[in-house]
VOPAGU-2260 file (C-alpha; in pm, 1 decimal, decimal comma):
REM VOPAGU-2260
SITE   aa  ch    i         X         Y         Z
SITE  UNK   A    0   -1027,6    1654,3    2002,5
SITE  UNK   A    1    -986,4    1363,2    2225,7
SITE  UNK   A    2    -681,4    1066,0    2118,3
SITE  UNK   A    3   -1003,4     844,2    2105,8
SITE  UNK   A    4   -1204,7    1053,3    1870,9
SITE  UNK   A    5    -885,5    1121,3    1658,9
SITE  UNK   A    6    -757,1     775,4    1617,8
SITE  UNK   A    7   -1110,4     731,1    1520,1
SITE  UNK   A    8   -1098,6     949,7    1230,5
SITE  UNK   A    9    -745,9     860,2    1144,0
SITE  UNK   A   10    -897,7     474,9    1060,0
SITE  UNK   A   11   -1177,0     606,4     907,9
SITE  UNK   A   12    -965,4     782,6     634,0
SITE  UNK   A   13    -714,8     522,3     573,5
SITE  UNK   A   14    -994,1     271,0     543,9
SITE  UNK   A   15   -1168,9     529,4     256,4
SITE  UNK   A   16    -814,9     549,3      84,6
SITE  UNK   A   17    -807,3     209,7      95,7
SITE  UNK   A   18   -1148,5     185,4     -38,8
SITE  UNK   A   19   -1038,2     461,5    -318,8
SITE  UNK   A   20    -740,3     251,0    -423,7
SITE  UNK   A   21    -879,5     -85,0    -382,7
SITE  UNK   A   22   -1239,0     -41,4    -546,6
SITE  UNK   A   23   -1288,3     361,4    -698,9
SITE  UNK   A   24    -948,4     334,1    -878,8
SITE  UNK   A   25    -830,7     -27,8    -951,7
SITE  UNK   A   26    -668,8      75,4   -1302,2
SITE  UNK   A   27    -421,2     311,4   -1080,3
SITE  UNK   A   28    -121,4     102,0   -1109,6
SITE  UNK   A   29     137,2      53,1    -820,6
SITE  UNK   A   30     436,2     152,9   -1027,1
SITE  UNK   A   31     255,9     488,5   -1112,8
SITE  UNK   A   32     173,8     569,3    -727,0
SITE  UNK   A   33     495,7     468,6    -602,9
SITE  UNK   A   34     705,3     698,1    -922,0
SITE  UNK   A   35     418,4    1018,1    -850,6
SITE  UNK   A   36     366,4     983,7    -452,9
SITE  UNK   A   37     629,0     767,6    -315,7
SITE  UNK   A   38     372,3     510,6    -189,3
SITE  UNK   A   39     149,6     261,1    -344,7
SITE  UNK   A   40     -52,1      -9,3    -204,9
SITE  UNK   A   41     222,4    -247,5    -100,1
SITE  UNK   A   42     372,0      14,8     123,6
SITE  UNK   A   43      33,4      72,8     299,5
SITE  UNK   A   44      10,0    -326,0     390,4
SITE  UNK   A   45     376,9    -274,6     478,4
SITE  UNK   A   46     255,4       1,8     730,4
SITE  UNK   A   47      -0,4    -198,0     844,3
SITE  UNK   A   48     220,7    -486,7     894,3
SITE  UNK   A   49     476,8    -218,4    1089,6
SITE  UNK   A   50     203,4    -100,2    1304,9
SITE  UNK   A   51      87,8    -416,3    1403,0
SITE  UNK   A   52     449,6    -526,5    1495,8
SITE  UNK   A   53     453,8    -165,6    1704,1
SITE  UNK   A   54     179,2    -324,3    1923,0
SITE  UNK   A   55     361,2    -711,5    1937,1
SITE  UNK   A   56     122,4    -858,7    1632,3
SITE  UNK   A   57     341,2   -1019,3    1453,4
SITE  UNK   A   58     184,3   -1053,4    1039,4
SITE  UNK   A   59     394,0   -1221,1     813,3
SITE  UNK   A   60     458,0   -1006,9     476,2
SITE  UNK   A   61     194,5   -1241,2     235,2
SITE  UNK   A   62     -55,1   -1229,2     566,7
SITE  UNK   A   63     -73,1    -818,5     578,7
SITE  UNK   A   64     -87,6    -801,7     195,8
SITE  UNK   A   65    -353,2   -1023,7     173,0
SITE  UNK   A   66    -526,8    -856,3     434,0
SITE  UNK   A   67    -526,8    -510,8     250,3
SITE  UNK   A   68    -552,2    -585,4     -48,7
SITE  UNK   A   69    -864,4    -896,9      28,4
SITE  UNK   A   70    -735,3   -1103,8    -183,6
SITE  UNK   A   71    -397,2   -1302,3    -229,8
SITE  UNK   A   72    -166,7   -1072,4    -367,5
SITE  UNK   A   73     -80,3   -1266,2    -686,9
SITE  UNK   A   74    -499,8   -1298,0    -773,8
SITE  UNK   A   75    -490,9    -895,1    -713,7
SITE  UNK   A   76    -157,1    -888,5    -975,3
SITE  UNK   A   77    -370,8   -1129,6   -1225,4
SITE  UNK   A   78    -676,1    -910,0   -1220,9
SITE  UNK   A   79    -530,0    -559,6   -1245,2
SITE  UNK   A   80    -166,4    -521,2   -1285,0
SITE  UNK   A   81     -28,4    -435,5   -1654,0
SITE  UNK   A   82     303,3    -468,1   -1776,1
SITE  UNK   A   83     558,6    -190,7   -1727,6
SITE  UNK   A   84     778,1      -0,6   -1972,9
SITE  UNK   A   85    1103,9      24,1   -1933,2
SITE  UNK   A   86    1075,4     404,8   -1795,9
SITE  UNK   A   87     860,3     338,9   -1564,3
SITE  UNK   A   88    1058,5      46,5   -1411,8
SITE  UNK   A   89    1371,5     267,5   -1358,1
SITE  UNK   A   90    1141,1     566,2   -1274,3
SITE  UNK   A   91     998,7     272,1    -993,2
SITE  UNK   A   92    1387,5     180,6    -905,0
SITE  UNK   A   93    1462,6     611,1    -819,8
SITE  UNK   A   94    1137,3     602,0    -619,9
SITE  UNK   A   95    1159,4     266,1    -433,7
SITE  UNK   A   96    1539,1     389,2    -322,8
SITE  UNK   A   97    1445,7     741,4    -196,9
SITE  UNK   A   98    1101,7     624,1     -40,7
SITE  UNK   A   99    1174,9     325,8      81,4
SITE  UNK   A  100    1495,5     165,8     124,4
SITE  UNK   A  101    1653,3     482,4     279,0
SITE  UNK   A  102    1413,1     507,8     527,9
């Protein structure tokens, strides 16, 4: 497989997770992807924001949220993000640390 043809494919399935996360599965709250996988969808605009940066596109935090998620970020919060219990918040604050700030 040519890098063309591959980087292809690689876009194609991180737009259909995107799509999955975004539209199929809404209700999935961040808190529970980030304390099961290690990710949720703020890390994946992160990554996008990263990548861009890789390449000299500089997208400001809000900017790369906003473009993932296709909406501001607070009007995606508003529509679909419940209130977490106390486990799941320090199950979040174990997760965050491993996954992300000791990167």
């Amino acid at each position: 497989m040519d890098d063309a043809t591959r980087t292809e494919i690689e876009a194609a399935a991180f737009r259909r997770l995107r799509q999955h996360l975004m539209e199929d599965r809404p209700d999935v709250q961040n808190i529970d992807l980030m304390n099961l996988a290690g990710f949720c969808r703020n890390c994946l605009s992160r990554w996008y924001q990263e990548a861009a940066a890789e390449r000299g596109i500089e997208i400001a935090k809000d900017e790369a949220r906003e473009i993932y998620y296709g909406m501001p970020y607070d009007q995606w919060r508003a529509q679909n993000q419940t209130e977490a219990d106390d486990a799941k918040k320090a199950a979040f604050k174990t997760a965050f640390d491993e996954n992300v700030l000791k990167k």
